[in-house]
C-alpha positions as CSV (number, residue, x, y, z in Angstrom):
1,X,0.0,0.0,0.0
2,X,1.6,3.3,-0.8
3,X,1.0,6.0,1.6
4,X,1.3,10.0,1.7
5,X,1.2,12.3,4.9
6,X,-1.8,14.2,5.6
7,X,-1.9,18.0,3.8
8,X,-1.4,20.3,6.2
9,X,-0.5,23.3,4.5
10,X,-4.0,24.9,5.3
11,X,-3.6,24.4,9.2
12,X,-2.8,26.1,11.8
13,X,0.5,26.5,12.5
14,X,2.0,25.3,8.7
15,X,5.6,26.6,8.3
16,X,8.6,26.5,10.4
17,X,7.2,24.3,13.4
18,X,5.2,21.8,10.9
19,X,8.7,21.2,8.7
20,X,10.6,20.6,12.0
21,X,8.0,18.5,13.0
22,X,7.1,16.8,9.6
23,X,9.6,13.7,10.2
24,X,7.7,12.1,13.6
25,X,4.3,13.5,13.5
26,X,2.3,11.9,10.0
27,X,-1.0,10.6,9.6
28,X,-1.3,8.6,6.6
29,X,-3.7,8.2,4.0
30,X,-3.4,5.2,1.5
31,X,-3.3,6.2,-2.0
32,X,-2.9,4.7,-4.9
33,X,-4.8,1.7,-4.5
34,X,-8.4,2.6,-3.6
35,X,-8.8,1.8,-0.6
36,X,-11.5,3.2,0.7
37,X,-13.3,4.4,-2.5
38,X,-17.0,3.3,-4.0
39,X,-16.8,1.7,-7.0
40,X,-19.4,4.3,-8.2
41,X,-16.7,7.4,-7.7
42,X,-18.0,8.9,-4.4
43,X,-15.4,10.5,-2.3
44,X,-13.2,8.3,-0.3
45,X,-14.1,7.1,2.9
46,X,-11.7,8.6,5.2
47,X,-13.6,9.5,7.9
48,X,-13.0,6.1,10.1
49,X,-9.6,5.6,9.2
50,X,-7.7,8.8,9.7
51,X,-7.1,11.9,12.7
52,X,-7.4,14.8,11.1
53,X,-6.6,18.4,13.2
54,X,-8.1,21.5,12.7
55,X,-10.2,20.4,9.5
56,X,-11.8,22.7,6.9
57,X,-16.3,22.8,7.3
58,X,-16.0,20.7,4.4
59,X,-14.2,17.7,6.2
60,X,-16.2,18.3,9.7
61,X,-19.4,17.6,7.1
62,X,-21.0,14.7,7.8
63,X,-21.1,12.1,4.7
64,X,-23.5,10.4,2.9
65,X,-24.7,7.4,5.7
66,X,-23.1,9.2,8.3
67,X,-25.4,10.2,11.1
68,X,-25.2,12.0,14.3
69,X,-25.5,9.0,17.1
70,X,-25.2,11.8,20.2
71,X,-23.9,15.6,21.0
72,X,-22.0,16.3,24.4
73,X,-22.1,20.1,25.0
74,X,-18.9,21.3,27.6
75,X,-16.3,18.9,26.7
76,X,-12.7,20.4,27.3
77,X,-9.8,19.3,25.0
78,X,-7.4,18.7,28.4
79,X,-4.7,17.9,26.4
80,X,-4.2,20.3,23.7
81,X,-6.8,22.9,24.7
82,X,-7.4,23.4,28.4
83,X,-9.1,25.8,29.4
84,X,-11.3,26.1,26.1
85,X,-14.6,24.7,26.2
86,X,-16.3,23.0,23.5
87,X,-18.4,20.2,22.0
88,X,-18.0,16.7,21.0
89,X,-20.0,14.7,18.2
90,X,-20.4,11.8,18.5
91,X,-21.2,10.2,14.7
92,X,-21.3,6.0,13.6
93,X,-17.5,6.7,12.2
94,X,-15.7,9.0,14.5
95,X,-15.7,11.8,17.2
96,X,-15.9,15.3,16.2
97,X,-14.6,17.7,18.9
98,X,-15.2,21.4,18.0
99,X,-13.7,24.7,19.8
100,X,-16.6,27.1,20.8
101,X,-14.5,30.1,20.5
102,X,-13.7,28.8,17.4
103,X,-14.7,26.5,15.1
104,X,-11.4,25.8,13.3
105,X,-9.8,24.9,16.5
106,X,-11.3,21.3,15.9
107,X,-10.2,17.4,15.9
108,X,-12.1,14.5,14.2
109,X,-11.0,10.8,15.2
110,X,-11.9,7.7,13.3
111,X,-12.9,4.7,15.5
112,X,-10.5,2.8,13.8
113,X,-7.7,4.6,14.5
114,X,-9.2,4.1,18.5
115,X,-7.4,1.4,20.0
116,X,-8.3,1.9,24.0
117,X,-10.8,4.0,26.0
118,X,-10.4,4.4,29.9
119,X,-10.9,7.2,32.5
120,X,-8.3,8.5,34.4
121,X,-8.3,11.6,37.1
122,X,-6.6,14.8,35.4
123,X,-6.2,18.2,36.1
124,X,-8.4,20.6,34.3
125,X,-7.9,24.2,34.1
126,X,-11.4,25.0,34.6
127,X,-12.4,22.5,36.9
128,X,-9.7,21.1,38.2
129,X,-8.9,17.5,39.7
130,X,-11.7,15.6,37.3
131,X,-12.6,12.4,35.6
132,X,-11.6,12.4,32.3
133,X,-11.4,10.1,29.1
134,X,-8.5,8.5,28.0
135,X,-8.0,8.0,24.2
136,X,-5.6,6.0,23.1
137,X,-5.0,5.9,19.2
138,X,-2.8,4.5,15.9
139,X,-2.4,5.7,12.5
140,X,0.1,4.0,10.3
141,X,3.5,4.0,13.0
142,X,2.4,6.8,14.5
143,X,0.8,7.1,18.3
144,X,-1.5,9.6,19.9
145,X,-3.6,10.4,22.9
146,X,-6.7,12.4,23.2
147,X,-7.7,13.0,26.5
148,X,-11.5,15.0,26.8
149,X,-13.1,16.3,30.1
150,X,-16.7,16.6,30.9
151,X,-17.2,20.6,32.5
152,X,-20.9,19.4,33.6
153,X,-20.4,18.4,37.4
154,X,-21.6,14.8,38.2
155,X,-21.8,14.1,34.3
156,X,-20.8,10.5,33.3
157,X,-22.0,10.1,29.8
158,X,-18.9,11.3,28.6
159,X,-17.0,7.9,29.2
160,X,-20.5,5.6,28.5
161,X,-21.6,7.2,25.2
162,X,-17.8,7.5,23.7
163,X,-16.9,3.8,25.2
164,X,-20.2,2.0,23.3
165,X,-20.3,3.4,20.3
166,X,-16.3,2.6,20.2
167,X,-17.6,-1.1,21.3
168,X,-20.3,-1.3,18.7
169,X,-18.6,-0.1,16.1
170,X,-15.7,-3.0,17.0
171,X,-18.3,-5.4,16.7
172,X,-19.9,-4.6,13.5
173,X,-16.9,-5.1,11.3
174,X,-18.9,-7.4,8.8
175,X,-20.6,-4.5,7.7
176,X,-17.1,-3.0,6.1
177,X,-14.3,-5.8,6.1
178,X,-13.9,-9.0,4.1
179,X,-14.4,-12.3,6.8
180,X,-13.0,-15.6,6.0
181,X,-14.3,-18.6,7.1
182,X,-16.7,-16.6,9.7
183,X,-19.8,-17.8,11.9
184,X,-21.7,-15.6,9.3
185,X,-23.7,-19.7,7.8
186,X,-25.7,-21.9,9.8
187,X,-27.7,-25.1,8.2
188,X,-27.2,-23.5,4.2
189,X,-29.0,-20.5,5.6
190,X,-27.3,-17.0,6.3
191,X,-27.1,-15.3,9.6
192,X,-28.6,-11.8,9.0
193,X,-27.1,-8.7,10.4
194,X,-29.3,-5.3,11.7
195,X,-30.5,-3.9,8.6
196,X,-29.6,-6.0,6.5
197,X,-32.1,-8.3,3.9
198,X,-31.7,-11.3,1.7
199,X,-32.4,-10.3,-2.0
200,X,-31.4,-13.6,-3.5
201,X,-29.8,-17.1,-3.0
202,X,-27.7,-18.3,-5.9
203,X,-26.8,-21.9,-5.7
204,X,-24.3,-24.1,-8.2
205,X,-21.5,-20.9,-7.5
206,X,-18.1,-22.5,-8.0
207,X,-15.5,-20.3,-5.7
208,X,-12.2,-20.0,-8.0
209,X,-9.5,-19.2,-5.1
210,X,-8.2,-23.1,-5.5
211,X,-6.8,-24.6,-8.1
212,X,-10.3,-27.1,-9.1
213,X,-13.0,-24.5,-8.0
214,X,-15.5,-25.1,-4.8
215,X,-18.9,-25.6,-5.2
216,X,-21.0,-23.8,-3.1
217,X,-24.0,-20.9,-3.2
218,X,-23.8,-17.5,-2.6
219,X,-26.1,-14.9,-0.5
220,X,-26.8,-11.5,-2.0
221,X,-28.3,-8.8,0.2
222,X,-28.2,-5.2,0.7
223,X,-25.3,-4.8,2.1
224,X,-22.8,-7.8,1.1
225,X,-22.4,-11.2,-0.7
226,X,-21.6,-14.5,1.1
227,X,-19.8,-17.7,-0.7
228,X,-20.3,-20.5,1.3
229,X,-19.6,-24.2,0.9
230,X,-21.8,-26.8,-0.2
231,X,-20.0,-29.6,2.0
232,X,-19.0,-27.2,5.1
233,X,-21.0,-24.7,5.8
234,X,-17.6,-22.8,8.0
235,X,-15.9,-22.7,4.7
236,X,-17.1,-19.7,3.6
237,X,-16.2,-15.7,2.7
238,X,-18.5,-12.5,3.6
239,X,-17.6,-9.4,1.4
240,X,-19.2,-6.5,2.1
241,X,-20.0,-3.7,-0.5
242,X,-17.6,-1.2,1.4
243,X,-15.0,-3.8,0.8
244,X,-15.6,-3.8,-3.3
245,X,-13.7,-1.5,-6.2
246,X,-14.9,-3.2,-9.3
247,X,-17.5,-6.2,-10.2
248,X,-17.0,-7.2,-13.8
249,X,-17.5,-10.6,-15.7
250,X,-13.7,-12.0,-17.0
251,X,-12.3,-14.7,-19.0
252,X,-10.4,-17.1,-16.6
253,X,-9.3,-20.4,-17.5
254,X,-12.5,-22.0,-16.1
255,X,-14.0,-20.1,-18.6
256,X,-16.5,-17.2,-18.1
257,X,-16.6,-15.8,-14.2
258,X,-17.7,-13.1,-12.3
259,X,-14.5,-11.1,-10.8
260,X,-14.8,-9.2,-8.0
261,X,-11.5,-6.4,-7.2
262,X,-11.9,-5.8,-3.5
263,X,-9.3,-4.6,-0.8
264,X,-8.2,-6.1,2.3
265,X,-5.4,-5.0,5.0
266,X,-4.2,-2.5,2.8
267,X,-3.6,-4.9,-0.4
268,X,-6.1,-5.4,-3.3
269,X,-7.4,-8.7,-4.4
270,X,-9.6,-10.7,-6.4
271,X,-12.1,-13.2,-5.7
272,X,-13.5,-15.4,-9.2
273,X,-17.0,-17.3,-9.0
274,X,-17.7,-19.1,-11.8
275,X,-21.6,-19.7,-12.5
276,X,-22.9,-22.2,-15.2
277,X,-25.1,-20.9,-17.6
278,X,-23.8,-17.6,-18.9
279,X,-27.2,-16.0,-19.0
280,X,-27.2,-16.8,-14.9
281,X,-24.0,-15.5,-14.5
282,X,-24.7,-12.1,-16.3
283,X,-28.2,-11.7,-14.4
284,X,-26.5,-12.2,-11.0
285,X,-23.6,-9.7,-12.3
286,X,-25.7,-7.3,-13.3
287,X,-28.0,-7.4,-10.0
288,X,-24.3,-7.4,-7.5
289,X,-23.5,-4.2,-9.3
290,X,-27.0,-2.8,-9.4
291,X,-27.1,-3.4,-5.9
292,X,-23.5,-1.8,-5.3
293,X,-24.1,1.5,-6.8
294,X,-27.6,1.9,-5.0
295,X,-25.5,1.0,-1.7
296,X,-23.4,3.7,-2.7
297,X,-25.6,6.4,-2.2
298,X,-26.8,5.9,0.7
299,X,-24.1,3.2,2.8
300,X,-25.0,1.1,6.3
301,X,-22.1,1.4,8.0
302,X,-23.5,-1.1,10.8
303,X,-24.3,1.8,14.0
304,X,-27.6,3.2,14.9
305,X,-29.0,5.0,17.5
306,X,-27.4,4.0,21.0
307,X,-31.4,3.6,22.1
308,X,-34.5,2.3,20.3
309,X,-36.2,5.2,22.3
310,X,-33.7,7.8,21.2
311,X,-34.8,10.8,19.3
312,X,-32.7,11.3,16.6
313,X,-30.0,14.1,17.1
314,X,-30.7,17.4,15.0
315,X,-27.4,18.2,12.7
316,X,-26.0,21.4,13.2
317,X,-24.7,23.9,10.6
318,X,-21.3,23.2,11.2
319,X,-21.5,20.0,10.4
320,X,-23.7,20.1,7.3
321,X,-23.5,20.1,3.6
322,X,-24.7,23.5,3.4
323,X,-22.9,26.1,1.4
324,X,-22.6,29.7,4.1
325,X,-20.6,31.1,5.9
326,X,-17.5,29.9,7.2
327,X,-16.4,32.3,9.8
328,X,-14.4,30.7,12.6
329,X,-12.3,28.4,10.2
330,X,-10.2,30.6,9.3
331,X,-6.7,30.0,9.9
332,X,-5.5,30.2,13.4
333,X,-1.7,31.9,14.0
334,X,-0.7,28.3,16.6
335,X,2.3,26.1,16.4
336,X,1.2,22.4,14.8
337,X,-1.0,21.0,16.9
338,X,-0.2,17.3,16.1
339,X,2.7,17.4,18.5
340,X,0.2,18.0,21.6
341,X,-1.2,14.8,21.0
342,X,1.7,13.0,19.6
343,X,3.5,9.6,21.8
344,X,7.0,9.0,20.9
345,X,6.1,5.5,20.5
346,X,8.0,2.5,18.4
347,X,11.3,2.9,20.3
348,X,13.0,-0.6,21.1
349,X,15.3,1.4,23.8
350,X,15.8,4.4,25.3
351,X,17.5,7.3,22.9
352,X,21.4,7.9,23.2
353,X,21.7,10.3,26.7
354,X,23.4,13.7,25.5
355,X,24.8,16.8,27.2
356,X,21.9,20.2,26.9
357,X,23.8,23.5,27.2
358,X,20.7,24.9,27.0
359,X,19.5,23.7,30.4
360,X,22.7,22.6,31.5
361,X,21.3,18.9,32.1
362,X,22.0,15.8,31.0
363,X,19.1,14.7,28.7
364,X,17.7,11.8,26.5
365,X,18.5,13.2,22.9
366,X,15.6,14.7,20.9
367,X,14.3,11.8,18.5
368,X,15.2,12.6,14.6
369,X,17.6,15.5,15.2
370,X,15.0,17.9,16.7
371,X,16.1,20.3,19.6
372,X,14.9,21.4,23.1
373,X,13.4,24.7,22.0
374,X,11.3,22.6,18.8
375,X,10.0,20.4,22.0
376,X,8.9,23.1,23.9
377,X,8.0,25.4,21.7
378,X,4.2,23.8,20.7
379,X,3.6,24.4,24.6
């Protein structure tokens, strides 16, 4: 997978302190291959897989099957921003945390990336010793921590809403990753996920991934195809539409097959079925595609409401696709704020211990050839 780091000339901070910084603190986004791009040429789905710092109204803009699970008003950024108050979304693909002085001063963190959530007692400038949440995430090799305080006395949703939609989101994975040889067939009949329905059952669907083709049959729904086994029902694959870049009918030397490109762990791959007779083979083609595009439009990304009795939340301006005004994203005069939330993480041992004549101390050297006054100076 080839990967570039994140744009940042439009952020706050771009120039001196983001070139110093440029060689530890990256967030990748694969290019090249696809990844996370609809067959039918919708933007790339990013929003689950990257951090992204003070982003533009268009990237805070919630995407087509996005939707606003729950909105937490006086939520302080302790680690970057304390002392400013603020507001944290909470959508089905990431957290969207949003200065109210201003609106550029913002952060928006894929579940994905998440890869712990705890609560741990801080120190907040406004309200001192408190509660807070612990963030722990990944992006490519690079580490960071996010840690948000609740300014409402008492409050506890903070740590419960962030913590199950992170859990739910862990455990609907079928909904945008390929499964091999999953729980997902019982008894020649497929195990139906939330929102999801069975448009058709194909059987005779020979699955070309070996060298003498498996028989088996093959689930189409709304929201994925299933191969599964005619012998062994465990032998099976689950690819979701997410997970798709092209469905085409190939030549192959079983003869005429249906090809489907998809992407997994970063690599691209394809999976052949083979089914006998051609005019069978081109209807089900035609319907996995048909089905693709409309999924397209309007994706299930597997999250709904946290509660059946839950009104759903009202969108606000900032985060709609609404052309306006965009006062308070201008840019902000502030050092690059990706080294507030940065851990120097991936080191084996400790760095080489070196003489500062600026402090007059013996120190661990600064990692990449950075010095003691870059260190200090996003504080």
């Amino acid at each position: 997978m080839t990967v570039r780091p994140i744009d940042l000339s439009g952020a706050p901070g771009h120039g001196h302190a983001e070139k110093k910084l440029s060689s530890i603190l990256q967030i990748f986004i694969p290019v090249g291959d696809h990844r996370f791009e609809y067959h039918s040429g919708s933007a790339m789905l990013w929003q689950d897989k990257d951090i992204r710092l003070d982003c533009s109204k268009e990237q805070l803009k919630l995407r087509n099957g996005e939707s606003l699970l729950d909105k937490l008003d006086s939520i302080e950024d302790t680690k970057a921003n304390t002392g400013e108050r603020g507001t944290l979304y909470v959508s089905n693909l990431r957290l969207i945390w949003i200065s109210s002085q201003l609106a550029r001063v913002n952060i928006s963190l894929g579940y994905n990336c998440i890869s712990n959530v705890s609560i741990r007692s801080t120190v907040s400038k406004l309200r001192g010793h408190v509660e807070s949440l612990y963030i722990y995430a990944k992006c490519a090799t690079a580490r960071f921590e996010f840690i948000f305080s609740s300014l409402i006395p008492g409050s506890v949703r903070l740590y419960a809403v962030v913590n199950s939609v992170f859990r739910a989101y862990d455990s609907s994975r079928l909904y945008r990753e390929i499964k091999l040889r999953g729980a997902v067939v019982e008894g020649s009949s497929l195990k139906l996920l939330p929102d999801e329905q069975l448009v058709e059952q194909v059987e005779g669907v020979f699955n070309l991934t070996s060298d003498t083709g498996v028989l088996g049959g093959l689930f189409i729904t709304n929201v994925r195809i299933v191969w599964y086994s005619a012998l062994n029902d465990n032998y099976n694959i689950s690819v979701p539409f997410l997970a798709m870049k092209t469905i085409r009918a190939n030549q192959t030397k079983y003869g005429a097959a249906m090809v489907i490109e998809s992407f997994t762990d970063g690599s691209t791959c394809n999976l052949g079925f083979r089914i006998d007779p051609p005019e069978k083979l081109q209807s089900t083609l035609k319907k996995i595609q048909n089905l693709h595009t409309l999924f397209s439009k309007s994706p299930i990304f597997g999250l709904r409401e946290l509660r059946a009795d839950q009104a759903p939340q009202a969108v606000p301006e900032v985060l709609k696709d609404t052309p306006g005004s965009t006062t308070g994203f201008e840019a902000v005069p502030k050092v690059d704020a990706l080294a507030m939330y940065y851990i120097d993480g991936g080191n084996k041992q400790d760095r080489k211990i070196v003489f500062s004549k600026e402090i007059g101390l013996a120190i661990e050297e600064p990692p990449n050839g950075m010095t003691l006054a870059d260190l200090w100076n996003p504080l």
